[in-house]
C-alpha positions in Angstrom: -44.7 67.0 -6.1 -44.4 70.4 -4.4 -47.9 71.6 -2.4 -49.2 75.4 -1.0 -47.5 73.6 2.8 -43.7 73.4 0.9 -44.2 76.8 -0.1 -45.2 77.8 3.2 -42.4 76.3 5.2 -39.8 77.2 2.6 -40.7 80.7 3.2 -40.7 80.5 7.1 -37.3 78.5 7.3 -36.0 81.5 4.6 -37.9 84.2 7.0 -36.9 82.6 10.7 -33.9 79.9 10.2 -33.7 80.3 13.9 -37.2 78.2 14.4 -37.5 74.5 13.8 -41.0 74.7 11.5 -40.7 70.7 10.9 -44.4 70.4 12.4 -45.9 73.0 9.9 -45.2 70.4 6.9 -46.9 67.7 9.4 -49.8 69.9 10.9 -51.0 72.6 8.1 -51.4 70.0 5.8 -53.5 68.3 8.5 -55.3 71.5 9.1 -55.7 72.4 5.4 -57.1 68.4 5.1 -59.5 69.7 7.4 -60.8 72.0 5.9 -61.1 70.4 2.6 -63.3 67.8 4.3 -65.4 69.8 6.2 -66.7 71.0 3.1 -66.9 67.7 1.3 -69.1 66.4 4.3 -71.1 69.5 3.8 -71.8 69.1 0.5 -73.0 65.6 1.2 -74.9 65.9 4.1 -76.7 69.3 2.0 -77.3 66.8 -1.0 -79.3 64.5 2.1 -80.8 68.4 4.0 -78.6 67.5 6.8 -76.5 69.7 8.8 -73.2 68.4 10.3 -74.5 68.3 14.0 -77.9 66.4 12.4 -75.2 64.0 10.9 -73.4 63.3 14.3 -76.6 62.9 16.2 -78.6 60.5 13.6 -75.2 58.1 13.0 -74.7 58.2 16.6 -78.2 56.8 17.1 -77.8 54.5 14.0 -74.4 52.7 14.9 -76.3 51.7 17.9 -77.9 49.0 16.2 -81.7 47.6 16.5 -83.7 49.6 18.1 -81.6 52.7 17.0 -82.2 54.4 20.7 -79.5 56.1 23.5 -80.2 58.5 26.2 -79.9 61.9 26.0 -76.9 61.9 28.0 -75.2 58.7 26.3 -75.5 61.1 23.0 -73.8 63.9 24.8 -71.2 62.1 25.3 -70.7 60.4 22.1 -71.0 63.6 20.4 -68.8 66.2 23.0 -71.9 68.8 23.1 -73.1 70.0 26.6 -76.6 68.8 27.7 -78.2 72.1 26.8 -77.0 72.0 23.5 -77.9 68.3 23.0 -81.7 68.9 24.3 -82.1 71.6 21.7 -80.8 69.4 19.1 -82.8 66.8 20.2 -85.6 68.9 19.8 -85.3 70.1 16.4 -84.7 66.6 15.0 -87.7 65.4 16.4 -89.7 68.4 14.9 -88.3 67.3 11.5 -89.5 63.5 12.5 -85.8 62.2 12.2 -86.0 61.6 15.9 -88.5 60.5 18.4 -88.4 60.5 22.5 -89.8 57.0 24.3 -89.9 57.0 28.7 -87.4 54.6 30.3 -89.4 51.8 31.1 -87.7 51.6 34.5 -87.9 55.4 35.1 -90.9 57.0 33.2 -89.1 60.5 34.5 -86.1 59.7 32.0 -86.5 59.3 28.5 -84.9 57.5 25.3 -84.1 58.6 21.8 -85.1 56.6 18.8 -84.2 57.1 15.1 -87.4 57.3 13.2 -87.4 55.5 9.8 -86.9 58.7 8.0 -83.9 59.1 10.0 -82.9 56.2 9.4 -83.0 56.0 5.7 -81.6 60.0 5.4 -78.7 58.8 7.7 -77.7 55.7 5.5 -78.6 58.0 2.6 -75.7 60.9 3.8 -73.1 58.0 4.8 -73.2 56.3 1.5 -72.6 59.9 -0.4 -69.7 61.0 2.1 -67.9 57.5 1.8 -68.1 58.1 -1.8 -66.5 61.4 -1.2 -63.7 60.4 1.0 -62.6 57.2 -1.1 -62.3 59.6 -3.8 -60.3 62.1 -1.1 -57.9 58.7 -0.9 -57.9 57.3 -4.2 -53.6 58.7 -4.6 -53.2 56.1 -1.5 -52.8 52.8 -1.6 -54.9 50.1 1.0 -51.4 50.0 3.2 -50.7 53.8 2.6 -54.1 54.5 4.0 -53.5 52.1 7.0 -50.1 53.5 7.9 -51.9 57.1 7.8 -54.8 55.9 10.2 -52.1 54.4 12.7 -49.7 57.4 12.7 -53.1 60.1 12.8 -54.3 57.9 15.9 -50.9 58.2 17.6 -51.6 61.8 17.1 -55.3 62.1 18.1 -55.4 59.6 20.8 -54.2 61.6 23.6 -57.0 64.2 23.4 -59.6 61.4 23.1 -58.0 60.2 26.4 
């Protein structure tokens, strides 16, 4: 089985013989992947009238467990988003009632964020359809093909979660 990446590196190691191009085979398909999923989760989250940011806040919030709630800041950091950006979004989930703010109750100057039950239920909603998706994304591999690809992808990834 030949893919768009062979005929890419064929061409570059015809083109530039002097260049080792091994990491295009590894890292375009990678990138191409990428892309491929990106709009897979798109389509799901659109099917749930959730944008990909909504997505990362709400399951954020959800994976929490009972009550559903994290601080502003904790949610900055789980999702990589300055605080700026993460108080806008903040703001625009609660306006849609997916989200609702609650004061510390040791600091009534800090405050809380709490999936509503909408949230909830659009969040579970958008998960289910995107795990759909990707099984079907992985259906060629087998249980241990899919294992050996998570182990060598977090040897990859791990350093720039470091």
């Amino acid at each position: 089985m030949t893919d768009e990446v062979d005929r890419i590196v064929e061409a570059w190691g015809r083109e530039r013989p002097d260049l080792d191009i091994a990491p295009l085979a590894v890292l375009s398909r990678v990138s191409r992947l990428a892309r491929h999923l990106d709009l897979a989760r798109r389509a799901a989250f659109d099917r749930h009238d959730l944008e990909l940011w909504e997505f990362d806040v709400l399951s954020a919030l959800r994976r929490t467990g009972e009550p559903y709630q994290l601080s502003p800041g904790a949610l900055v950091t789980q999702t990589l988003v300055t605080s700026g950006t993460m108080t806008n979004r903040i703001d625009r989930l609660e306006a849609r009632g997916l989200v609702g703010r609650l004061p510390l109750p040791a600091d009534r100057r800090g405050v809380l964020v709490r999936l509503t039950p909408d949230g909830r239920r659009r969040v579970d909603a958008a998960l289910e359809d995107l795990l759909h998706i990707e099984r079907r994304l992985l259906s060629d591999l087998t249980d241990e093909d899919q294992r050996t690809l998570a182990d060598l992808l977090r040897t990859v990834v791990a350093p720039f979660d470091a």
